[in-house]
C-alpha positions in Angstrom: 93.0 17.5 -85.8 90.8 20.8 -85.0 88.5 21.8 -82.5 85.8 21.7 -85.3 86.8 18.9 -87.1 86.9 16.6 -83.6 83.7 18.2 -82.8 82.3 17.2 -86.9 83.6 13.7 -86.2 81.8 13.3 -82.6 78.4 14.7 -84.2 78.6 12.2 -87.0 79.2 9.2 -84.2 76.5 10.6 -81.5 74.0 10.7 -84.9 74.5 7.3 -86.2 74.7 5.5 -83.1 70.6 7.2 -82.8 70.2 5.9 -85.7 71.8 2.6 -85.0 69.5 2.4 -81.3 66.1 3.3 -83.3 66.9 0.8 -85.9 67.5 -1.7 -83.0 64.1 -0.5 -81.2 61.8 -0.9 -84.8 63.9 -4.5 -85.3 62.5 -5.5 -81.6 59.1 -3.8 -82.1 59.1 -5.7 -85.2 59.8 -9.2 -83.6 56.7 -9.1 -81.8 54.0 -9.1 -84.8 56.8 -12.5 -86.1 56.4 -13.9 -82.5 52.8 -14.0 -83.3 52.8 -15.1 -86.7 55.5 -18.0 -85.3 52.6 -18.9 -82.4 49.5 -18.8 -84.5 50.6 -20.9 -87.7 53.2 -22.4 -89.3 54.9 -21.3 -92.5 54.0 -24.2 -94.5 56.8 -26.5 -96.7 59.0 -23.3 -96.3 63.0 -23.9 -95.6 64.7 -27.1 -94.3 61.6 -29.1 -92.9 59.9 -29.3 -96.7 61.5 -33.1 -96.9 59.3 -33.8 -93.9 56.5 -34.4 -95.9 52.9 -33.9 -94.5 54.5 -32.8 -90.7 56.7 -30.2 -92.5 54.0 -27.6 -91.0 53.7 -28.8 -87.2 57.3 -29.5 -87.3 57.8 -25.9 -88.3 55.5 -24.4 -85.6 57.3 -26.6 -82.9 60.6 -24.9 -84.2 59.4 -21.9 -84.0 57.6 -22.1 -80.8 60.8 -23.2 -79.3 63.0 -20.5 -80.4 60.7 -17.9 -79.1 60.5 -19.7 -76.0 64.0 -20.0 -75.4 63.8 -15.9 -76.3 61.5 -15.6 -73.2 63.3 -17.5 -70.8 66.5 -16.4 -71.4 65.2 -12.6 -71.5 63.1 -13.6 -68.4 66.1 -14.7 -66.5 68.6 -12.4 -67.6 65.9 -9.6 -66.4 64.7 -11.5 -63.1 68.4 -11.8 -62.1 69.4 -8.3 -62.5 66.4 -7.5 -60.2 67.1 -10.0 -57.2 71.0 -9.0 -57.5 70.7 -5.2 -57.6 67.2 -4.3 -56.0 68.2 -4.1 -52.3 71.6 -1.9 -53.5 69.5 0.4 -55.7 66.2 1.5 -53.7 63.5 1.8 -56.9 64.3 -1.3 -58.9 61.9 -3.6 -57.2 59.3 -1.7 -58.4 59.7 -3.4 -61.6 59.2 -7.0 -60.0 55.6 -6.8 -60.8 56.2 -6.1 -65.0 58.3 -9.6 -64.5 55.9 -11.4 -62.2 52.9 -10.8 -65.4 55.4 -11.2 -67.7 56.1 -15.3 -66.0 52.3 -15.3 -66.0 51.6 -14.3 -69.7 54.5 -16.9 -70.6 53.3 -19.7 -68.5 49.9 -19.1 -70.5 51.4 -19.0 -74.0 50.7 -15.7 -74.5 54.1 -14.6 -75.6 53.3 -11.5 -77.3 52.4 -9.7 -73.8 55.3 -12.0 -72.0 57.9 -10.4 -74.5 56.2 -6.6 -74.3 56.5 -6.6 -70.4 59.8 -7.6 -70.7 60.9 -4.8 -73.1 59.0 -2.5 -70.9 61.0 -3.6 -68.1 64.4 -3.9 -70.2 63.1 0.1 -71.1 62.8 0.7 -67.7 66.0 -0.2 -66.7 67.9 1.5 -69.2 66.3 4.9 -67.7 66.7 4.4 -64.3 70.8 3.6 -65.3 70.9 6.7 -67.6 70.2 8.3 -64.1 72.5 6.5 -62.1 75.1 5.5 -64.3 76.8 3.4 -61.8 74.0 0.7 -61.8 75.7 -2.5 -64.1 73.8 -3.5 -67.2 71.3 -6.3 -67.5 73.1 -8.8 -68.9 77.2 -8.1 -68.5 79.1 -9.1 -72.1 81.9 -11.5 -71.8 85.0 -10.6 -73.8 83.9 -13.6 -75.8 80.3 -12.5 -76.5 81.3 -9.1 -77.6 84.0 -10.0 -80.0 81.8 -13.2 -81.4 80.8 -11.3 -84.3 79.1 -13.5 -86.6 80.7 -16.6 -85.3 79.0 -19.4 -82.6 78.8 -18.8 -78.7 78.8 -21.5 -76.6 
């Protein structure tokens, strides 16, 4: 293959893999306004719960509130984790104890719309600091499981 043709090929990948990240950052700066509409109402006798009759409604808002919930906590942890394990090896990461600290606050007070922003800002963060130092480790290391799940369940 030639220089310009490799070169073509790389342009092509680096291009679509921006495009892949910024349609992954509007999909997350989309969840937020849904994380809303999922703690302010329910959707009504929408999808499997319309056979529950007259609790169809609350039983959807408790399923919803739930799943974003779990989001929280599992993004809380994952983030909270990272920090205890890596702070004292890379001077500068603490800094970002306080984003999680308000983050646990705004989720301990239902207000999951800030919780989940502080994370992302933090999750943001992080990602910076490693483009600096590329030998800090990723938030959340991929099993070999998780990464070739692809569609399918992971327990």
């Amino acid at each position: 293959m030639s220089n310009e043709s490799q070169s073509s090929d790389q342009s092509a990948t680096s291009r679509d893999s921006r495009q892949d990240t910024q349609a992954l950052i509007g999909l997350l700066e989309n969840l937020v306004p849904l994380l809303l509409r999922f703690q302010a109402d329910a959707f009504g006798q929408q999808g499997q719960l319309h056979t529950a009759g007259g609790n169809a409604a609350r039983l959807e808002q408790q399923a919803a509130i739930a799943f974003t919930e779990d989001i929280i906590l599992d993004s809380l942890r994952n983030v909270s984790t990272y920090l205890q394990k890596n702070a004292d090896r890379y001077p500068g990461l603490d800094a970002y104890n306080g984003a999680v600290e308000r983050a646990r606050r705004a989720f301990d007070a239902r207000d999951y719309q800030s919780a989940l922003s502080l994370i992302l800002e933090t999750y943001r963060a992080i990602a910076i600091v490693r483009s600096i130092r590329p030998e800090l480790p990723p938030i959340r290391e991929r099993t070999h499981t998780e990464q070739n799940a692809s569609g399918k369940a992971v327990h």
